[in-house]
N, C-alpha and C positions, 0 to 999 in steps of 0.2 A: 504494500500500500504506500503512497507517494506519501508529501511532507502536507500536500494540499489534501489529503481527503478525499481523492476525485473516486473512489470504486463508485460510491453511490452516484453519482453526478451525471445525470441526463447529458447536461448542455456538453460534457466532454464527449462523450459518444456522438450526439445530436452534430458535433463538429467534424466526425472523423464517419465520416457513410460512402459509400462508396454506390455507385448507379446500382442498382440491382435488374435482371433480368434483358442484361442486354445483348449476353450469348449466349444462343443456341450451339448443339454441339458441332455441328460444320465448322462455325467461326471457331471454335476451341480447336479440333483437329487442325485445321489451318492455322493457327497459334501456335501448337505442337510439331508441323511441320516450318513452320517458317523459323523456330527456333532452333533449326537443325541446316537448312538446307544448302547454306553456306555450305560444310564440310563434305557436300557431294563434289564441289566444283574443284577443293584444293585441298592438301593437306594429308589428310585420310595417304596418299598416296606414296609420303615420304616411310611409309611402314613396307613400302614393299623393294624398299633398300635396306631396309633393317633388319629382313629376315624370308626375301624372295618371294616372289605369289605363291606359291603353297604354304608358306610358313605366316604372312599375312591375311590368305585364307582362314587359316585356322584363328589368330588374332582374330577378325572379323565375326568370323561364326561363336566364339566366346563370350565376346563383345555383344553378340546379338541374343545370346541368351541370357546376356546379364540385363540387356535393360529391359526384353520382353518378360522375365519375369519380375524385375523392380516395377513395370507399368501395371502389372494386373498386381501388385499388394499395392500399389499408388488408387491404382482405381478401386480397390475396396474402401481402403483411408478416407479417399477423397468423399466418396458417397456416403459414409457415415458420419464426417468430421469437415462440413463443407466451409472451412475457414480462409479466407485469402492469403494465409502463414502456410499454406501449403504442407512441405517436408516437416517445418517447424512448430505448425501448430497439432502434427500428429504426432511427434516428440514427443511433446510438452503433457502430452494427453497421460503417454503413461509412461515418460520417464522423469515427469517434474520439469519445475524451471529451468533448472539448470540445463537437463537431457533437451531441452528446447530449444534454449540459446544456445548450446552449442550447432546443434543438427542447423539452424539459421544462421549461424555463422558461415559454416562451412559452405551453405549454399549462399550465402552472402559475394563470400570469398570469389565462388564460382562465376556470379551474375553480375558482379563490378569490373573482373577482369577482363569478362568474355568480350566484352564490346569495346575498351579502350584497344584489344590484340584486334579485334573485326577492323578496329576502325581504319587502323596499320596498314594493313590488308586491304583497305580499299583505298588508300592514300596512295601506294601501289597500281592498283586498277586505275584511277584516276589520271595520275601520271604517264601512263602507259596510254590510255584515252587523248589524253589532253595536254601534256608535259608540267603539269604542276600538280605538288606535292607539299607535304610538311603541316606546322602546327594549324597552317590557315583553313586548311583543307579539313583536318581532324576535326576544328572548333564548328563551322559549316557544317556538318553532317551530325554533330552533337546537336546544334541550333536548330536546325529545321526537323531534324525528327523528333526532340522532346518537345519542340513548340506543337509539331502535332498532336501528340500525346496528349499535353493540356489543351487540345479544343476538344476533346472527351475518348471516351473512347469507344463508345460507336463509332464516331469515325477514324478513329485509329488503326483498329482492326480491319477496317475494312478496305483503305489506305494497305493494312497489311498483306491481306488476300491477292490483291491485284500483282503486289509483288514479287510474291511467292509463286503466285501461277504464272508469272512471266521466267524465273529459276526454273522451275519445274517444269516449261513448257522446253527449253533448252536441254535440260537432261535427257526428253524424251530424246527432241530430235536427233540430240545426238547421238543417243543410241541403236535407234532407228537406220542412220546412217551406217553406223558401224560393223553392225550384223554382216552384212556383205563383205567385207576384211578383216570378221575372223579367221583367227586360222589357233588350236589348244599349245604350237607351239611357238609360239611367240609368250605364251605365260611361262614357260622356264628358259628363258635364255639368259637366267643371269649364272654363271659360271660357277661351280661348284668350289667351296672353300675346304680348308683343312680344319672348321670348326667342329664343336664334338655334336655328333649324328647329322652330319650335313649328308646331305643327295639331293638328287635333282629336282625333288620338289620341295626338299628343304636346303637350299644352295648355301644357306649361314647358320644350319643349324639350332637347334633349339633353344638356345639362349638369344637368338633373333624373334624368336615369335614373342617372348615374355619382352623386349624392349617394342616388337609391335603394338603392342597393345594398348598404348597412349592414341595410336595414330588410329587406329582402328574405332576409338572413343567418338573420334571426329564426326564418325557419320550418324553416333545416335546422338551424342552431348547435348546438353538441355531439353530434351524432349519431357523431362521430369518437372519441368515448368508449369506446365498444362494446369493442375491444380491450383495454381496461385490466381487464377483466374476464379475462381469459386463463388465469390462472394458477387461475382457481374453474371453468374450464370441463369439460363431462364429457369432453369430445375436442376439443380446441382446434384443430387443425387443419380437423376438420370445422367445429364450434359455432358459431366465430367469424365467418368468412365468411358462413355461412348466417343468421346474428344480424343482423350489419348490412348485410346486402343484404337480408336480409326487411324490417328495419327504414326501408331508406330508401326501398323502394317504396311502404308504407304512407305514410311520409312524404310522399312525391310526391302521395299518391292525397288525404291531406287538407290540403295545399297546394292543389293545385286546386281542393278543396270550396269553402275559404273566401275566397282570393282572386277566386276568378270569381261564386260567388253571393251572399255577403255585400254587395259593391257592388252588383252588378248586382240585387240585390232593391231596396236600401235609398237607392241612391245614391253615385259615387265622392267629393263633396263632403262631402257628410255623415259620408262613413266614414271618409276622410281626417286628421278631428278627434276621431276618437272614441276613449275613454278604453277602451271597452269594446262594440267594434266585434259583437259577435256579438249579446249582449242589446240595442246599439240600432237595429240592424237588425230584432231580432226584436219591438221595442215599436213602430216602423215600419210594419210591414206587417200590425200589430192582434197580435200574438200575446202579452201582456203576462205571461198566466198561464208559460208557456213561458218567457219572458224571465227569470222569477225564479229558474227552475228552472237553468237556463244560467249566472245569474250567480255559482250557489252549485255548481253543477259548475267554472266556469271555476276556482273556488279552488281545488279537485281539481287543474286543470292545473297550477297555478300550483306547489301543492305537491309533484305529483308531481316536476317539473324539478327544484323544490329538495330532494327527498329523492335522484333518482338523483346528480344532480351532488356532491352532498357523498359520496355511494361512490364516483364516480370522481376527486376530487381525493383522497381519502385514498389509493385504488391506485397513484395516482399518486407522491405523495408517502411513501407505505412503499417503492414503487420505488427512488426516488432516493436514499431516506434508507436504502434495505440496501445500493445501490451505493458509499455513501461522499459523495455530492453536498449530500447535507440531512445536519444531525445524524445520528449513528447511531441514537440513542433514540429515535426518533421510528417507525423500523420493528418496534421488537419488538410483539410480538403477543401475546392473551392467550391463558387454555384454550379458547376458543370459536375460536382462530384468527382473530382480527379487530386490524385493526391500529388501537388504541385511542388511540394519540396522534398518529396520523396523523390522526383523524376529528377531534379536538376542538382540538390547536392549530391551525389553519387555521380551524376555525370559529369561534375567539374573535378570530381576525385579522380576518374574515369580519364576526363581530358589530360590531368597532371600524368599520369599512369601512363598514356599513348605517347607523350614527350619522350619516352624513354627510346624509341623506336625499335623496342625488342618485341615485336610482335609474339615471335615463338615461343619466348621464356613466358611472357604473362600468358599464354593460351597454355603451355605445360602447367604455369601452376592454377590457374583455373580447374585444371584437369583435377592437381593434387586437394583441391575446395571438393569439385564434383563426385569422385570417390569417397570421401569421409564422408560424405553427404549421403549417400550411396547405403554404405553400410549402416549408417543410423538411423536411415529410414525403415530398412528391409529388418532390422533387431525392434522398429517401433511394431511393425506387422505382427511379429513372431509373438512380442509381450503383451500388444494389443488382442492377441490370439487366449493365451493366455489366460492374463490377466482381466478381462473382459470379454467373457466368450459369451453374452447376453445384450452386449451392445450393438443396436439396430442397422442391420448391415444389408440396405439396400440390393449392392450387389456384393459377391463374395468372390475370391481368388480362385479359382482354380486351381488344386491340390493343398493350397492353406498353406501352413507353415512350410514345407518343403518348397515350395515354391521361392517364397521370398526365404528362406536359407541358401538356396543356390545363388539370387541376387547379392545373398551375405558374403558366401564367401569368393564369389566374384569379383565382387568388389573390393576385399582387401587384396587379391592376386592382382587387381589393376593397378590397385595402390603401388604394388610393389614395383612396378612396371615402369612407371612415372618415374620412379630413382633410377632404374636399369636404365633410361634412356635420358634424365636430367638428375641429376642428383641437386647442382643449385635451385633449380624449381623446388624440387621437393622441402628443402632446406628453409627457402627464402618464405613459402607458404606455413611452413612449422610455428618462423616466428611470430608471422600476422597471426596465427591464431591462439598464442601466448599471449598478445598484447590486448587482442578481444577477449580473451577469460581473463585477464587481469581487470578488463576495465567493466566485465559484468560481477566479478565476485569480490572487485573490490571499491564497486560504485551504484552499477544499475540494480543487482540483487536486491537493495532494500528499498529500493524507489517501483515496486510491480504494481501496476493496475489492480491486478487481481489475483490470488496466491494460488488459483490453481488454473489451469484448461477451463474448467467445468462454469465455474463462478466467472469466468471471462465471457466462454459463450451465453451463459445465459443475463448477463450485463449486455450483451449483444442485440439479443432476443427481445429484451426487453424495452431498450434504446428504440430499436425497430419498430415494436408495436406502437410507441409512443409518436416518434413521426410520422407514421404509416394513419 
């Protein structure tokens, strides 16, 4: 409870609302896809230098049953616990405050990074486009897509769609194209090493696939987002589930486009080094006209990622910040219902962050945020299982605790992956998260809205009926 008294206080809730029933589950799956789609067009690819197409294969397929079982114990959480704290507010449910703030930090960690490394990346794109680059260009795409954001987010999201099916219409064609110059072996021509169990479909051996596995991350990373949309949804219990299980099928379906025929058209060597693996595949196999067209959609991707991920760290962080974790100021909201300094202090953190111009390190340790996040979601599953096996569960996981177990220990084998292939990543993200439980257990702890999940949601509930 704060120094003010505010658990009981209408007008502090009455300040902090957020639009309700403004997505349906299409817009959510397209929330869930757009928060990914980036990582089809680049990135994802530098894994199949780290341990050859079979050995990134297998990364991939690991990869893909860690998050498709982390989505269905998300979609149970979400539909019984429809809170905009997402990860954090199923924590909190039944590991405590503290098991809260942490799980929200880590996905903190993950949705501050992800867009200052995006933004790198299209500064990149940009330059390539147009010959300019740098902080001016970063601040610009900070600027006009949070200023979208705060015109609401009805039209944000929708703003977002348009985008993402522009990325996604370019992945199609490209793969479309490509079919025609496949040929399975052009996926092993990267030359056999003297590593230990290397062959020709593992050309670096097995201590390559365990450094793949960051890369491999690429093409599902944030799709765990989805729920942080909850509190705008038309029926949260249906929406949400149905959002990011439609979203990560899709995901699956163009995971596969691009890992199996992008090499296999163009080459796993070639693709392995490639900055912009979809257009130099497509200039490869004669298609140059197409190539350009691809490389000014890819910016589409690039952007799309960076406009949803700055919605979902603001949800995130008006979460934390109405529960008493973040500043309280930071969640009031304006007449459009948008939580406007949730969206732009983080983005100026975000901006400082992109000065760095190490794209790759801040998206590794994004990574080292998205795993910890990872695992203390899929252990909130297992205790929520548990510990509450009478709590009203909409929709239900499929297999239950085995399920989100596999997510568990997936995701610390990813963890470990992220060192195999950075170890200062790994490092530099240990301390950010030292300096965040320092400043919750030795400042926000006694300053909480409300001392449990339970007594927060139903201060929610009741806020609600009061406006409503």
């Amino acid at each position: 409870m704060s120094d003010n008294n505010i658990t009981g206080n209408k007008e502090y809730l009455a300040q902090r609302q957020l639009k309700r029933g403004t997505a349906g589950w299409i817009l959510l799956a397209g929330l869930g896809v757009s928060y990914v789609i980036s990582g089809d067009f680049a990135g994802w690819n530098f894994g199949i230098a780290e341990a050859g197409w079979g050995g990134f294969a297998i990364a991939a397929v690991l990869m893909a049953i860690m998050y498709l079982t982390l989505v269905l114990s998300l979609a149970e959480m979400s539909a019984a616990i429809p809170a905009a704290g997402g990860g954090y507010s199923f924590a909190r449910q039944v590991m405590g405050p503290a098991g809260g703030y942490l799980t929200g930090l880590a996905v903190l960690i993950e949705y501050a990074l992800a867009p200052a490394a995006i933004v790198i990346f299209i500064g990149s794109a940009v330059q390539e486009l147009t010959g300019f680059n740098g902080p001016w260009v970063y601040a610009a795409f900070y600027l006009v897509f949070v200023g979208i954001h705060l015109a609401g987010v009805g039209e944000a999201l929708k703003v977002m769609m348009v985008i993402s099916g522009l990325a996604v219409l370019a992945i199609i064609a490209t793969a479309v194209v490509l079919v025609a110059n496949f040929d399975p072996a052009n996926l092993f021509d990267i030359a056999v090493t003297d590593a230990a169990g290397a062959t020709e479909f593992l050309p670096l051996g097995w201590y390559g696939v365990w450094a793949a596995l960051p890369f491999a991350m690429w093409l599902f990373l944030a799709v765990e987002g989805v729920p942080l949309a909850a509190e705008e949804a038309k029926d949260p219990a249906k929406d949400v589930p149905k959002g990011i299980i439609g979203a990560m099928i899709f995901l699956l379906f163009t995971a596969l486009l691009v890992v199996v025929l992008v090499p296999g058209a163009a080459g796993a060597e070639a693709m392995g080094g490639s900055a912009v693996p979809l257009v130099d595949a497509l200039k490869a196999t004669g298609n140059p006209a197409l190539a350009t067209i691809v490389n000014i959609l890819g910016l589409a991707g690039l952007v799309a990622s960076f406009f949803s991920i700055i919605y979902g760290y603001s949800r995130l962080v008006f979460a934390l910040s109405r529960a008493g974790y973040l500043p309280q100021s930071l969640s009031v909201t304006t007449e459009r219902k948008v939580p406007a300094r949730a969206l732009i202090v983080p983005a100026i953190f975000g901006f400082l962050a992109s000065l760095s111009g190490e794209g790759d390190l801040l998206l590794a340790m994004a990574v080292v945020g998205a795993t910890v996040s990872y695992a203390l979601m899929a252990l909130s599953h297992i205790l929520l299982r548990i510990k509450q096996p009478n709590l009203p569960r909409p929709y239900k996981t499929p297999g239950g605790v085995v399920t989100s177990g596999i997510s568990l220990v997936l995701s610390l084998v990813a963890l470990t992956g992220v060192y195999a292939f950075d170890p200062r990543a790994f490092l530099y993200t240990i301390v950010l998260f030292v300096i965040g439980a320092i400043y919750y257990f030795g400042y926000s702890a006694n300053r909480l809205v409300a001392k449990t999940a339970e007594e927060e949601f139903a201060m929610l509930a009741d806020a609600e009926l009061d406006i409503s």
